[in-house]
Rosetta silent file (secondary structure, phi, psi, omega in degrees, C-alpha in Angstrom):
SEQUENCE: XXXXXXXXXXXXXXXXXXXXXXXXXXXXXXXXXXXXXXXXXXXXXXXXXXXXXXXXXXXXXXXXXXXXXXXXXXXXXXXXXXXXXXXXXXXXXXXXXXXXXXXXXXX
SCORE:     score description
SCORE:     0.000 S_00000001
   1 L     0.000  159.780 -171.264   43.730  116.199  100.214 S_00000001
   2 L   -89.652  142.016  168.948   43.345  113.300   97.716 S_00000001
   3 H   -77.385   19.559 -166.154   42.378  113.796   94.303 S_00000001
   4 H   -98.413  -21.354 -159.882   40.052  110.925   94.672 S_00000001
   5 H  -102.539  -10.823 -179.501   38.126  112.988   97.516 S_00000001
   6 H   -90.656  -22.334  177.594   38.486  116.096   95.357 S_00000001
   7 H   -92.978  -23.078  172.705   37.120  114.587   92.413 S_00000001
   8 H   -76.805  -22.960 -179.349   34.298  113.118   94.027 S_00000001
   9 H   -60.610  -60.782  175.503   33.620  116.457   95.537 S_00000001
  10 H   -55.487  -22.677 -128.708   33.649  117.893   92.174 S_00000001
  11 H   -89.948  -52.293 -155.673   31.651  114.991   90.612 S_00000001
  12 H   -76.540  -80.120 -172.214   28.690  115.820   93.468 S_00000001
  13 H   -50.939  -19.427  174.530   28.875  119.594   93.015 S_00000001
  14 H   -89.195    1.489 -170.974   28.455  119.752   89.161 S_00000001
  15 H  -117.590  -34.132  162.273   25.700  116.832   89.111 S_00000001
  16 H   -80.536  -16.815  158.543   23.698  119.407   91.616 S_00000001
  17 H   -51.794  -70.911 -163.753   24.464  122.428   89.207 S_00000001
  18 H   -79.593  -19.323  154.858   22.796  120.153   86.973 S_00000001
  19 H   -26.005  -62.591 -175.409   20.203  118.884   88.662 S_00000001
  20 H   -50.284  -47.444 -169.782   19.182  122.636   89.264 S_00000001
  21 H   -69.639  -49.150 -177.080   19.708  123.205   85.624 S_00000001
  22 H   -68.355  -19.045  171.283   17.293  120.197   84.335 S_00000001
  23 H   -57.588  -76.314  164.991   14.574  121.105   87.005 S_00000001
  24 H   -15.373  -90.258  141.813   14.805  124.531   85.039 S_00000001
  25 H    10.668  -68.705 -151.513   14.679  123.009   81.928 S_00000001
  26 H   -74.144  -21.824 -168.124   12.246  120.716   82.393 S_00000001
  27 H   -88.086  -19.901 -176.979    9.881  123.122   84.111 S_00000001
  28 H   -82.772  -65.072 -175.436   10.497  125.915   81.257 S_00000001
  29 H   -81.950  -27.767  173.456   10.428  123.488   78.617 S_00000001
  30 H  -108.932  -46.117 -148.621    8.237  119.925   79.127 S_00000001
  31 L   -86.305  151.000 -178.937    6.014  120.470   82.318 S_00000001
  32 L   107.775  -78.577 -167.122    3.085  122.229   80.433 S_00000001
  33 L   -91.651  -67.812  161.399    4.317  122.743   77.271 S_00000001
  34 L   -84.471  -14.589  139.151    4.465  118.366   76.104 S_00000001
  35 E  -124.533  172.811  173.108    2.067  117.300   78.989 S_00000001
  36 L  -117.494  155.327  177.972   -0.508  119.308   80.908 S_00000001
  37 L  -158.267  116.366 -164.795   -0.930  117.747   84.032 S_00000001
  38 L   -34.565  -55.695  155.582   -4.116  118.785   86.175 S_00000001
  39 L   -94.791   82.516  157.042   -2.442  118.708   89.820 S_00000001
  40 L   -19.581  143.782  144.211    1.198  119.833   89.216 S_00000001
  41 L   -91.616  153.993  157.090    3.620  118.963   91.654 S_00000001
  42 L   -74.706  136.712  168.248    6.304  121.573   92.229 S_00000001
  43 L    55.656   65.004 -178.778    9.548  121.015   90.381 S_00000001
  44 H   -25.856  -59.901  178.793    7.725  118.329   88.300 S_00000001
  45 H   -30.981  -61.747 -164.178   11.436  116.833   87.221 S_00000001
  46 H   -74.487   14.712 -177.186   12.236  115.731   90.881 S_00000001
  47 H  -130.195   26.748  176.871    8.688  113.646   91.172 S_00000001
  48 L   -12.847  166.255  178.999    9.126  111.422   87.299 S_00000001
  49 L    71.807  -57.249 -155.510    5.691  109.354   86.617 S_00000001
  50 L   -70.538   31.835 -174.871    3.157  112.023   87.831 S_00000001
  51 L   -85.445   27.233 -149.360    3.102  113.786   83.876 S_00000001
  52 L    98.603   51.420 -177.132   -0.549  112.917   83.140 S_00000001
  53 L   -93.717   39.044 -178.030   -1.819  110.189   85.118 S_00000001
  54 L  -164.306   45.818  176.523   -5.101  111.020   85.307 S_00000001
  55 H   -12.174  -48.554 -160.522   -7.110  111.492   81.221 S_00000001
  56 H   -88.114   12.960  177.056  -10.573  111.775   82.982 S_00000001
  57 H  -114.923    2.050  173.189   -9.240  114.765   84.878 S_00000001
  58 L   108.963  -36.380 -174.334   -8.424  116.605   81.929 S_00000001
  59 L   -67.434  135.949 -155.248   -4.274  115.547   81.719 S_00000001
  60 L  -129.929  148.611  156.225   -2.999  115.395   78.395 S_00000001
  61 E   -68.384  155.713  144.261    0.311  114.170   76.372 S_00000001
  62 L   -68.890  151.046 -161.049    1.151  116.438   73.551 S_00000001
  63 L   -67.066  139.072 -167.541    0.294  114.464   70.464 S_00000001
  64 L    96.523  -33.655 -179.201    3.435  112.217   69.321 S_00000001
  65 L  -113.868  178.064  152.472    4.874  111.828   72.991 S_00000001
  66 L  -162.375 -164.658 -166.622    3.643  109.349   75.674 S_00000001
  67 H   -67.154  -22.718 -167.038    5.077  107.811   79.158 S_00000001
  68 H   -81.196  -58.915 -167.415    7.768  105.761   77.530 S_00000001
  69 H   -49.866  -51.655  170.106    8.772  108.822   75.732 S_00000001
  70 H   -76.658  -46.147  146.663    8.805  111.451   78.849 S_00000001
  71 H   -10.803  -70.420  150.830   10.368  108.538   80.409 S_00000001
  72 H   -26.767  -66.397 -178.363   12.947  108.583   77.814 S_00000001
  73 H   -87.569  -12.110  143.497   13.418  112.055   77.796 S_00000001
  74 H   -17.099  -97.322 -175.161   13.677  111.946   81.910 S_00000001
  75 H   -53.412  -16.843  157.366   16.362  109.523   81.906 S_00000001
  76 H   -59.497  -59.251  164.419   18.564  111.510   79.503 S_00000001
  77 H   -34.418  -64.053  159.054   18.264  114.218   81.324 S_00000001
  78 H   -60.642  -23.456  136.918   19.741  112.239   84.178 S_00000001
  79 H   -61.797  -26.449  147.566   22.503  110.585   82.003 S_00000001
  80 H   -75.249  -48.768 -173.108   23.822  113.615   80.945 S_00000001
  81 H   -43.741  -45.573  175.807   23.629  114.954   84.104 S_00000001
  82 H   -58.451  -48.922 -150.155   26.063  111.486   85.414 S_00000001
  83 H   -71.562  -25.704 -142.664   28.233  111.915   81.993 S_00000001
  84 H   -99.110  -62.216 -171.797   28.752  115.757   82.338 S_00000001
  85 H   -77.670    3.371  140.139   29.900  115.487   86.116 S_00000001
  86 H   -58.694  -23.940  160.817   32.063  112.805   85.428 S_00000001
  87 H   -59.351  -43.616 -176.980   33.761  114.700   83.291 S_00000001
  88 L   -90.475   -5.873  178.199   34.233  117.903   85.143 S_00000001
  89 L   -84.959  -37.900 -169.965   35.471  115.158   88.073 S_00000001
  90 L   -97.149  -58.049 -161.202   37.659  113.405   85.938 S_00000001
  91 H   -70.220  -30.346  146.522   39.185  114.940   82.600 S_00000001
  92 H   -22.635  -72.994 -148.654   40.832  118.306   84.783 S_00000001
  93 H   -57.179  -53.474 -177.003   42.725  116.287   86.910 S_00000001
  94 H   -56.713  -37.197  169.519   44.108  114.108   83.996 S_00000001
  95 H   -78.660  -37.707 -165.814   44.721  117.558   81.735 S_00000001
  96 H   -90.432   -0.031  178.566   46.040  119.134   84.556 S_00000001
  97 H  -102.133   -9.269 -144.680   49.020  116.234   85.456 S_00000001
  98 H  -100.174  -21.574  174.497   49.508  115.624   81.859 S_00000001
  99 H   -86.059  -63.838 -178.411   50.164  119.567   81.654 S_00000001
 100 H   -32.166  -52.530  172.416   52.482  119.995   84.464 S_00000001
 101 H   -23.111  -75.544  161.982   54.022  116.765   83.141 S_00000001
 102 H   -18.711  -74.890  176.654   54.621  118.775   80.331 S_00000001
 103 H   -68.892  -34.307  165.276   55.828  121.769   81.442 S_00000001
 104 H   -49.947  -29.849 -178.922   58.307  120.383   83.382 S_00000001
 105 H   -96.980  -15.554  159.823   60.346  118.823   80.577 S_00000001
 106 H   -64.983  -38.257 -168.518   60.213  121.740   78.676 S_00000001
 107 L   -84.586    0.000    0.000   61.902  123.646   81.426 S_00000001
């Protein structure tokens, strides 16, 4: 198998580990806790926009944040999420030739 088909493989399973993990996250830590949001959706993270769209219903920002800001903090979450499985796709494979590499010349 190719490492290009193996690396994409990883690249996809560690970006849905994290996926799982910011849905966690975000549902432990933001949904709630920095908005209130009257009608919740389940697994708030995977629906962005719907954090307090509706003032005259009671849905509130914590004081200090607004939409640009959970916005903000959103899209980090999903650029780590990109940078972290790119990592675990890529920097193995590259450690792991550059170590054989290695070991070989030593022997």
């Amino acid at each position: 198998m190719s490492s290009f088909v193996i690396g994409v493989g990883k690249f996809v399973a560690v970006l849905n580990v994290c996926a799982v993990g910011s849905v966690l996250i975000w549902e432990r830590f933001v949904a709630g806790t920095i908005y209130h949001c009257t009608d919740p959706g389940f697994l708030d993270f995977l629906s962005p926009g719907h954090w307090g769209h509706a003032p005259q219903y009671g849905d509130t920002i914590r004081a200090g944040w607004s939409m640009t800001g959970l916005w903000c903090l959103w899209y980090s979450f999903v650029i780590g999420s990109v940078i972290v499985s790119l990592a675990f796709a890529v920097l193995p494979w590259r450690f792991g030739r550059s170590h054989e590499h290695v070991t070989h010349n030593n022997a």
